[in-house]
VOFINU-328418 format. One record per residue: x, z, y of N, C-alpha, C in turn; residue in one letter. Coordinates in pm, whole numbers, padded with zeros to 5 digits, always signed. Each point is the difference from the previous one (the first is absolute). Layout:
N
XZYXZYXZYA/...
This chain:
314
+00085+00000-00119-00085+00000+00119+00089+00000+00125X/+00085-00122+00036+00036-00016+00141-00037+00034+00108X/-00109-00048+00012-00098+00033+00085-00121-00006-00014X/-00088+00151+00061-00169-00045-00093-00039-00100+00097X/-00009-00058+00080-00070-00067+00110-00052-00093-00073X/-00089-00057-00010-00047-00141-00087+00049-00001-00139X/+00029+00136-00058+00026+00020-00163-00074-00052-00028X/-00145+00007+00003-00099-00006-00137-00081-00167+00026X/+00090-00045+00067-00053-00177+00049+00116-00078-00110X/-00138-00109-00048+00077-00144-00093+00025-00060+00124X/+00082-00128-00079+00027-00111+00096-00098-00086+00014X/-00083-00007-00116-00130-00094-00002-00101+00066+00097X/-00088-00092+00048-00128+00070+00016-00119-00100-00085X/-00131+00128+00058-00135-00101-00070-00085+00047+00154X/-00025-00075+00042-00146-00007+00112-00122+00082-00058X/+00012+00003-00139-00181+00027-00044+00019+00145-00036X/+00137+00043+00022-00017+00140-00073+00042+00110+00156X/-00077+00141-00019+00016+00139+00077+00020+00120-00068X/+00069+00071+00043+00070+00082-00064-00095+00147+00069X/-00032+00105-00050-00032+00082+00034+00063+00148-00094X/-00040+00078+00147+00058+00112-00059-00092+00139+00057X/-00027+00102-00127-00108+00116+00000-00010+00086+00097X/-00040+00066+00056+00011+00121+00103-00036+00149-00064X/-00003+00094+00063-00020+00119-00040-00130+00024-00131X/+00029+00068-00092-00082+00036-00088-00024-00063-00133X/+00088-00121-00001+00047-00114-00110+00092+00123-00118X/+00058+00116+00088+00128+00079-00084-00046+00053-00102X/+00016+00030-00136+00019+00031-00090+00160+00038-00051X/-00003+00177-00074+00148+00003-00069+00001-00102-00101X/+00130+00009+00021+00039-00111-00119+00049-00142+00054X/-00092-00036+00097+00048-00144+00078+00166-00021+00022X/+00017-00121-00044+00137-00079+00014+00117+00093-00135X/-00072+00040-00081+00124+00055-00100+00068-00078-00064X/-00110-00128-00034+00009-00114-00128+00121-00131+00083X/-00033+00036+00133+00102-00108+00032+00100+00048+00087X/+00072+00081-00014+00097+00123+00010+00054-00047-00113X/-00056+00080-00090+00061-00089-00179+00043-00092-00036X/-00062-00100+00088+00027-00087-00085+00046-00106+00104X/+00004-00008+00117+00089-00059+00132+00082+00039+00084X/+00144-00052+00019+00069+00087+00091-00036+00003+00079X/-00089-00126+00055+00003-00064+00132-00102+00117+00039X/-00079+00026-00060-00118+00112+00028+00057+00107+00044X/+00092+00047-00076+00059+00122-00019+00081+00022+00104X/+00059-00101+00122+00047-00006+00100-00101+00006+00080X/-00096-00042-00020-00153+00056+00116+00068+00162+00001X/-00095+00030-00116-00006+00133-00010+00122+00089+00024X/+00097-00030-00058+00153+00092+00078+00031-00003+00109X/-00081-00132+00104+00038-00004+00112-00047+00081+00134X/-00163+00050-00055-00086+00018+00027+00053+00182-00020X/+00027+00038-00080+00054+00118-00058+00118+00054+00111X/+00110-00073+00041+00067-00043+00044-00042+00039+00199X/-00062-00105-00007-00005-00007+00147-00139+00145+00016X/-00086+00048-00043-00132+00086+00016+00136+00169-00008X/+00138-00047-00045+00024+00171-00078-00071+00074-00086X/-00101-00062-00104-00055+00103-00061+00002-00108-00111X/-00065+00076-00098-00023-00092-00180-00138-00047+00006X/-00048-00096+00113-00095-00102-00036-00061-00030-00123X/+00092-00064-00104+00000-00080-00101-00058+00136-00103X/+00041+00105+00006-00029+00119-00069-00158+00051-00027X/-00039-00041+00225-00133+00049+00004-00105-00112-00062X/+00065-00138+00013-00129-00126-00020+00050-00008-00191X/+00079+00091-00045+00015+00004-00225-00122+00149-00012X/+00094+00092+00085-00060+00104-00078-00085+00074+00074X/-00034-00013+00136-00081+00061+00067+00024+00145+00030X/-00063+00096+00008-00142+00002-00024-00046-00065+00096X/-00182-00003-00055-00087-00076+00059-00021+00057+00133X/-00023+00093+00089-00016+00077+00076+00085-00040+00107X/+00135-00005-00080+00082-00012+00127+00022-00181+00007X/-00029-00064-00076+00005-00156+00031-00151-00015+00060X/-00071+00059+00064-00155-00029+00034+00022+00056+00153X/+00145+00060+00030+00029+00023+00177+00064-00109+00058X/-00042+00003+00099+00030-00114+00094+00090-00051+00021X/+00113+00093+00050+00156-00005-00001+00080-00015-00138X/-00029-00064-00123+00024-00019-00090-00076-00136-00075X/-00163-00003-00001-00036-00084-00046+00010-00168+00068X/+00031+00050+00177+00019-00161+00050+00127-00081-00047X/+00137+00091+00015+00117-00056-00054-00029-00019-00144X/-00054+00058-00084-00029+00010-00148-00058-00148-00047X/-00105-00029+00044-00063-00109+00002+00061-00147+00055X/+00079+00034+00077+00116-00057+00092+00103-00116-00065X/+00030+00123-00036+00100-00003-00141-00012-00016-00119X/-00127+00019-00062-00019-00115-00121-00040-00117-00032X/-00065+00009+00121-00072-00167+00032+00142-00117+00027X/+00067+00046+00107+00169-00093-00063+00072+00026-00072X/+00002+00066-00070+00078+00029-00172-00089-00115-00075X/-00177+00003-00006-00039-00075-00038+00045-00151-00007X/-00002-00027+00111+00041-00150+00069+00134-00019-00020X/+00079+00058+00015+00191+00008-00049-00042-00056-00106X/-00006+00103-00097-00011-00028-00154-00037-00149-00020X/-00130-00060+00051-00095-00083-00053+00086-00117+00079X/+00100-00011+00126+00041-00137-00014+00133+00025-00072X/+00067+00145-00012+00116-00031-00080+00000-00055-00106X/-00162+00039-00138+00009-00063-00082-00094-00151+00001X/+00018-00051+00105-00061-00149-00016-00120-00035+00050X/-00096+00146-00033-00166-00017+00002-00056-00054+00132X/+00093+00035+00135+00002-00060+00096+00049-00074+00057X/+00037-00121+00030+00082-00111-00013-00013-00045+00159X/-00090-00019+00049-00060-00024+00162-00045+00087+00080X/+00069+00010+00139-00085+00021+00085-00112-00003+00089X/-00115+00095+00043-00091-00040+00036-00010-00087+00106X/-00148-00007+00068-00042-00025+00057-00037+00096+00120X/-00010+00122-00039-00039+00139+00102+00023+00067-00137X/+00078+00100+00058-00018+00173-00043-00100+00085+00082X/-00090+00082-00027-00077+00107+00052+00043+00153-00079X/-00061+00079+00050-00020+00116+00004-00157+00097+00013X/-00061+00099-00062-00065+00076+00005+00075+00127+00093X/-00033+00044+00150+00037+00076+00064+00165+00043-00051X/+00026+00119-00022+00165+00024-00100+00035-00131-00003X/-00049-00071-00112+00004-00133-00065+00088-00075+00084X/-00045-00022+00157+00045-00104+00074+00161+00012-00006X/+00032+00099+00015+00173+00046-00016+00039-00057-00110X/-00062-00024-00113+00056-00086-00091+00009-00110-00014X/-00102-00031+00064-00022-00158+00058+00149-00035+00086X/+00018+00092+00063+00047-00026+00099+00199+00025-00054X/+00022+00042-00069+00116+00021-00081+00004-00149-00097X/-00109-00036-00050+00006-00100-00087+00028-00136+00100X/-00066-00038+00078+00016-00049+00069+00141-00073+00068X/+00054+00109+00018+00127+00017+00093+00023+00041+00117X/-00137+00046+00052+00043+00044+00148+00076+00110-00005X/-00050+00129-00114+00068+00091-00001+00156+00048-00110X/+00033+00031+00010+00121+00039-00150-00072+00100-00062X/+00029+00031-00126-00072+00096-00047+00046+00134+00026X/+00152+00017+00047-00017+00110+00057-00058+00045+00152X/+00020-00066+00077-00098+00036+00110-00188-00010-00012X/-00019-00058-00084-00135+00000-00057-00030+00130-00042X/+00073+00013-00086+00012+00159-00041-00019+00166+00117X/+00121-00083+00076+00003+00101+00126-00120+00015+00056X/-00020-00107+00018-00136-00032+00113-00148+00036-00085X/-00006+00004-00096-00112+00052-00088+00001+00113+00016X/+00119+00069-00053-00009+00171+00028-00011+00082+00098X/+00000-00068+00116+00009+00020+00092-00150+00030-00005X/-00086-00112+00017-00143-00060-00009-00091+00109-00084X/+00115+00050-00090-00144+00069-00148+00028+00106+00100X/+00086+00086+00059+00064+00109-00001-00126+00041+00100X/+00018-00085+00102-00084-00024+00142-00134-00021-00023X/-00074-00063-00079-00123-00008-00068-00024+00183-00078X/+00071+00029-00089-00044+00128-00036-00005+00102+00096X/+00100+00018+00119-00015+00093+00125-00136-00010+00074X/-00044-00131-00040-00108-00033+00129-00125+00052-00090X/+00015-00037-00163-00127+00043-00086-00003+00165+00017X/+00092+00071+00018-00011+00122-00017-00032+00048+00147X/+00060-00034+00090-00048+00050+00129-00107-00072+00076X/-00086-00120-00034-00145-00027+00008-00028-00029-00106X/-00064+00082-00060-00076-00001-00137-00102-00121+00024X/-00035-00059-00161-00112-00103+00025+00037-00049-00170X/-00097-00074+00030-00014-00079-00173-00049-00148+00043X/-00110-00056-00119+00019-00162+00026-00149-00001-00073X/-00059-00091-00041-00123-00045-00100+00009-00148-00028X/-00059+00002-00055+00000-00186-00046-00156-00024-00003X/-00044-00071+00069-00182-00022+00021+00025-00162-00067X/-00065-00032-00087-00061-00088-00112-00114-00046+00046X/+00006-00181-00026-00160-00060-00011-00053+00005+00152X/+00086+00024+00119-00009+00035+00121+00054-00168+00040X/-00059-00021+00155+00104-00103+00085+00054+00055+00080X/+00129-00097+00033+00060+00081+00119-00082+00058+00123X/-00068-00080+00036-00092+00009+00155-00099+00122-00016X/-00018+00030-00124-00087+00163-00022+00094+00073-00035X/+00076-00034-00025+00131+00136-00008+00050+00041+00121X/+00050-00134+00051+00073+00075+00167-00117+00054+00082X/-00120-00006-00030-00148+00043+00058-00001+00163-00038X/+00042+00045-00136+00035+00146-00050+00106+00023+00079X/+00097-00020-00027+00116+00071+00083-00046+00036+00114X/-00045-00075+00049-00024-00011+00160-00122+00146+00041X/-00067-00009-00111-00089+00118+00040+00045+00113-00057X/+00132+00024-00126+00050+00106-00049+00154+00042+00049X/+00031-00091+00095+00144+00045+00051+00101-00029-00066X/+00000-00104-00105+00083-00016-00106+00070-00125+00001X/+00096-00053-00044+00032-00159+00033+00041-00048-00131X/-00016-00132-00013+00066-00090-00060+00099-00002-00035X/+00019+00023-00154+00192-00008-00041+00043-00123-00072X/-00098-00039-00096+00010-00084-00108-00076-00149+00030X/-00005-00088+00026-00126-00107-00051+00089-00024-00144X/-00017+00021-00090+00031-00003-00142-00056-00153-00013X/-00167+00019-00008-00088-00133-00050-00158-00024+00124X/-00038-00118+00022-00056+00003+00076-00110+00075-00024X/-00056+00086-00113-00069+00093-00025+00065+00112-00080X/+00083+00031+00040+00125+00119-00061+00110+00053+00126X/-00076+00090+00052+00060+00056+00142+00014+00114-00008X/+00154+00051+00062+00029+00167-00020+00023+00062+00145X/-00090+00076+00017+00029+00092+00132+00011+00145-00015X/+00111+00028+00172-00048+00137-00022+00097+00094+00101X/+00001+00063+00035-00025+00161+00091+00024+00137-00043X/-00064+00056+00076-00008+00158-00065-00076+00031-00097X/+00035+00096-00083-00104-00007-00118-00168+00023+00088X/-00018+00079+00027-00123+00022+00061-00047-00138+00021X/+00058-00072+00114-00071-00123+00047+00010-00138-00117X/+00080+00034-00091-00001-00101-00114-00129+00026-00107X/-00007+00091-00009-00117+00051-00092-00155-00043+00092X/+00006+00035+00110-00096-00079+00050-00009-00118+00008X/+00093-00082+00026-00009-00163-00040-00043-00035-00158X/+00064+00133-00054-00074-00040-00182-00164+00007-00022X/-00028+00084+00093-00147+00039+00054-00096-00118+00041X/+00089-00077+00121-00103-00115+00015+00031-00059-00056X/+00132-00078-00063-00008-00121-00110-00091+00002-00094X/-00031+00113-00073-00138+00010-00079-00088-00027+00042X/-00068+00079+00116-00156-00027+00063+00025-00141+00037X/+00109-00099+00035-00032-00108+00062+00054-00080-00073X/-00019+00039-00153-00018-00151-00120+00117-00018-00050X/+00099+00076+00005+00172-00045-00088-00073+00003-00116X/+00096-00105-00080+00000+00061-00155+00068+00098-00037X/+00136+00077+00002+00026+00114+00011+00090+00048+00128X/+00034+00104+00020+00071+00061+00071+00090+00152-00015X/+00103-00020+00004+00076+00126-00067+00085+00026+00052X/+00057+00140+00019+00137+00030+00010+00117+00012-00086X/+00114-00026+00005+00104-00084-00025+00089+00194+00022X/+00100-00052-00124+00091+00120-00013+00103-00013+00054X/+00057-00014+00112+00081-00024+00101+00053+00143+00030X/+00105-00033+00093+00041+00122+00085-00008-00001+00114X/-00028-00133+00055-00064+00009+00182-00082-00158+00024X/+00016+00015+00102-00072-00130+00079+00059-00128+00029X/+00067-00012-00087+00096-00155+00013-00079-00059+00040X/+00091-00081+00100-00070-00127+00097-00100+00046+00100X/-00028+00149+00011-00072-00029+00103+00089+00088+00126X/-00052+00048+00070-00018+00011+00134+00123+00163-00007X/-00069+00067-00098+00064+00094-00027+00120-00010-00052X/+00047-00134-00030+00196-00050-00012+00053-00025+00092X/-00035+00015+00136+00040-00041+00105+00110+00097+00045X/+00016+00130-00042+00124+00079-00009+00100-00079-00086X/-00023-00037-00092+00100-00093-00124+00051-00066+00125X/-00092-00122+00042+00009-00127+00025+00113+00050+00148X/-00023+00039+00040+00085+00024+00166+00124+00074-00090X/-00012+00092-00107+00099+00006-00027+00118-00074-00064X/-00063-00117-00060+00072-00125-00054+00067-00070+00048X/-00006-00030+00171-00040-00046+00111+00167-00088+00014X/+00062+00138+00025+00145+00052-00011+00095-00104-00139X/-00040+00086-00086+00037-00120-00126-00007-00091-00001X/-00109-00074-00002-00054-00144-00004+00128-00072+00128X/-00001+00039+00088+00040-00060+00126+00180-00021-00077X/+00014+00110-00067+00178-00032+00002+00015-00048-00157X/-00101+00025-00065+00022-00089-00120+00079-00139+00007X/+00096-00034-00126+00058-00095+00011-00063-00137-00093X/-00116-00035+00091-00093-00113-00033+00063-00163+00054X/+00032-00071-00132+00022-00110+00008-00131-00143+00001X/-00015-00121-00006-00088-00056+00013-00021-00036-00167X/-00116+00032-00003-00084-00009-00162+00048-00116-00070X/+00033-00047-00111+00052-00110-00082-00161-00098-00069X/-00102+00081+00009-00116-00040-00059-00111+00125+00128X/-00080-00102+00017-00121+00074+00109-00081+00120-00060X/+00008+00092+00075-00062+00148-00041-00139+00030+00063X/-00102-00022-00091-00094+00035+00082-00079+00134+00030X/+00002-00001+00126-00007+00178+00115-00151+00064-00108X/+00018+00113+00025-00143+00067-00042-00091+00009+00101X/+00026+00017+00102-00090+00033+00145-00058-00077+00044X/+00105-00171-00013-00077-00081+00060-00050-00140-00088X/+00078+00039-00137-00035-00116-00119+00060-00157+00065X/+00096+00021+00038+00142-00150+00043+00070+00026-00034X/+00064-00103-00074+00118-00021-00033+00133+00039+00110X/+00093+00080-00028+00109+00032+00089+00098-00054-00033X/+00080-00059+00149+00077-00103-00063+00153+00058+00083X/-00011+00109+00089+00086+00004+00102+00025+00136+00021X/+00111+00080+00049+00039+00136-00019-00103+00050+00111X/-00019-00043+00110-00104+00060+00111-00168+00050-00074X/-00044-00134-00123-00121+00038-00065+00004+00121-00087X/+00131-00052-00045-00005+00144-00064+00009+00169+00038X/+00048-00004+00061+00059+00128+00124-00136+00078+00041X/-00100-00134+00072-00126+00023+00022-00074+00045-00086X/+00005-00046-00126-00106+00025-00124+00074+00103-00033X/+00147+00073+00006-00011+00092-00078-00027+00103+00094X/-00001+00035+00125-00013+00086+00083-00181+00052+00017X/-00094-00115-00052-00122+00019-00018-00062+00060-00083X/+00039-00099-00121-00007+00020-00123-00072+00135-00019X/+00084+00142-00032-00078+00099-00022-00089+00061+00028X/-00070-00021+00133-00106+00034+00051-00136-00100+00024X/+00037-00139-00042-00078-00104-00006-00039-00062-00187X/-00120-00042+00041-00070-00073-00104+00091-00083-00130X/-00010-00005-00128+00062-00072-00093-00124-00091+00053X/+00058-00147+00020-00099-00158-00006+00036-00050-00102X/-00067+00087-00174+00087-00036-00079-00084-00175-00077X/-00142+00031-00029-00073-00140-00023+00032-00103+00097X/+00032+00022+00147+00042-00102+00065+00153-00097-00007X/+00106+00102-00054+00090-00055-00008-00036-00082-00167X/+00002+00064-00078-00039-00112-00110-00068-00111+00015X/-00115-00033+00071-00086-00108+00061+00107-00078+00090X/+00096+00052+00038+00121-00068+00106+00119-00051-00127X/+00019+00034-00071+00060-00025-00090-00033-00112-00104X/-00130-00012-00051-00092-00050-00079-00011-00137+00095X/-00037-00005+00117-00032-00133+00059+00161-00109+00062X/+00088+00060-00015+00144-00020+00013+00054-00090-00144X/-00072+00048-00070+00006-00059-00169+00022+00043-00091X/-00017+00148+00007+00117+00108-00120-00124-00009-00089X/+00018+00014-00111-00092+00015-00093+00046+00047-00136X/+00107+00102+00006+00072+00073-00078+00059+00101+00062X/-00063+00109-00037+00100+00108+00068-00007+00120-00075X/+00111+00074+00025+00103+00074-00118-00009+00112+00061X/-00025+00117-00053-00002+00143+00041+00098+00061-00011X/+00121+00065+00022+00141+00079-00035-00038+00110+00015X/+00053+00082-00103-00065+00190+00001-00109+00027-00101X/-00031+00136+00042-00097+00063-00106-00121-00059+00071X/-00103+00040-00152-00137+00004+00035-00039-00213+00044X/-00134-00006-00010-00064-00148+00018-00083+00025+00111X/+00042+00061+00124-00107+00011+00126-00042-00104+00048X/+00160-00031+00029-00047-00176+00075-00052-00103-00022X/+00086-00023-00146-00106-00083-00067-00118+00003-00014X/-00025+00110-00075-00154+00070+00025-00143-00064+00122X/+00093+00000+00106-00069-00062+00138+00043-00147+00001X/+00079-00019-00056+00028-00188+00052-00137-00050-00119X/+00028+00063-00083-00076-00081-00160-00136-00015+00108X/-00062+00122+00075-00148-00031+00056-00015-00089+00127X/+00094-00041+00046+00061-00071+00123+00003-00135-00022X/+00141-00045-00089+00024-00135-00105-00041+00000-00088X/-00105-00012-00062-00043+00013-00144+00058-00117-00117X/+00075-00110+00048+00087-00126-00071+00144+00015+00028X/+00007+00139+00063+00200+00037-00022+00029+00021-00107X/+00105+00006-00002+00110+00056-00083+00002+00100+00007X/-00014+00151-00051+00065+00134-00028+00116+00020-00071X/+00111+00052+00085+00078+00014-00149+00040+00148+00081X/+00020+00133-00088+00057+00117+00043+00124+00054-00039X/+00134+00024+00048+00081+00014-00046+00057+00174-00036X/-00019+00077-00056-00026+00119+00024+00130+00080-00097X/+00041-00087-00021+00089+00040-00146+00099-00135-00027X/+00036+00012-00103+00101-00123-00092-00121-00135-00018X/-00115+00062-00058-00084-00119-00031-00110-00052+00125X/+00042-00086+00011-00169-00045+00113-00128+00002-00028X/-00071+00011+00047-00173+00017-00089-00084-00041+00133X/
């Protein structure tokens, strides 16, 4: 590993394919053991990651416990970091041969996007994540709040709840799969009217704060700083923003999107629809868990899924 900067890029590309990568809550112990084992190239994720954090990463995403891989300041780098061990592995041994068309990200996610990519190296990716979880868990603990996911809803009656429960917009997941949210008090009341006003369901979500909303805005000013001196180069393949669902092509877009980012909306159905009409019609998940896919399959219903989560693709 010379240099990670554009490590995990072929020389080929394919137009039709996007690369995505999981965000918070994808973690499970155990993630990335099998290709540790069985890839160096992986295994240089993970030592590097070990490495640059000062602590045994690789220890918490084998053996856990569960408890402590489910905190903030652990599970963003965690997730981080197996999702490109994933991708190492999978073009060291062949399975990936081309580069995309766009890399994305699920909130966390985008940092991997954004490492895969090339704007970032993976060790300042690293930096700049921990930074991010560290600053995200300060802000969950000192404005408390949670999240819900309202189902079978449209957007235009959802931002209609918020609006009367004080709560905002974190997720557009699916154009009827929207996650908001606030203080617990005022989130539970938005669970209140999403019922009386026709969701198919509505629930709260086992979180530890209010990602993406209003109440990250301690994170986000605290990021502010980072982001600005991060050592961001220009992307090798277009990254598309969560906030605003465009493709980023330039260190200024990015700077912008990441300085937002935590206190603003995932536009996550929109960037796939931006992706999808561009021509991708294969796209590859890196990391634990099938979230994304999960949402593209109801989005593209004639893509390609493939999830890379391990040694084998599925």
């Amino acid at each position: 590993m010379a240099s990670s900067r554009g490590l995990f890029l072929p020389q080929a590309s394919d137009a039709t394919v996007a690369w995505l990568f999981p965000g918070q809550g994808a973690q499970e112990v155990g993630m990335g053991r099998d290709v540790w084992d069985a890839s160096p190239a992986a295994r240089q994720v993970f030592e590097t990651a070990d490495r640059v954090l000062g602590y045994s990463l690789s220890q918490i995403c084998f053996e856990g416990p569960d408890d402590r891989l489910r905190q903030t300041e652990y599970t963003q780098p965690a997730i981080f970091t197996t999702s490109l061990a994933c991708l190492a592995a999978a073009v060291e041994a062949g399975a990936i041969a081309a580069r995309p068309a766009f890399t994305a990200g699920h909130s966390l996610g985008e940092y991997s996007a954004l490492v895969a990519s090339g704007a970032l190296s993976l060790e300042d990716g690293l930096t700049l994540l921990d930074t991010r979880a560290r600053l995200m868990a300060e802000a969950g603990r000192s404005h408390p709040g949670t999240l819900a996911a309202v189902l079978g809803m449209d957007e235009d009656a959802v931002r209609g709840i918020c609006a009367d429960a004080d709560v905002d917009v974190c997720n557009y997941n699916l154009p009827n799969q929207t996650v908001v949210g606030g203080t617990r008090p005022n989130v539970e009341r938005a669970i209140e009217l999403a019922k009386e006003r026709g969701a198919q369901r509505a629930l709260e979500l086992n979180v530890s704060g209010a990602f993406h909303s209003r109440l990250m805005r301690p994170a986000a000013d605290g990021l502010a700083s980072a982001v600005a001196a991060a050592n961001l180069q220009t992307p090798q393949i277009p990254v598309v923003a969560n906030a605003t669902a465009e493709a980023m092509t330039d260190v200024a877009a990015i700077r912008n999107e990441l300085r937002a980012q935590v206190a603003t909306a995932v536009r996550w159905h929109e960037s796939v629809t931006l992706m999808s009409a561009a021509g991708v019609n294969t796209f590859i998940e890196f990391g634990p868990g099938r979230v994304l896919t999960g949402m593209v399959k109801r989005l593209a219903s004639t893509a390609t899924l493939i999830n890379i989560s391990g040694l084998q693709p599925v």
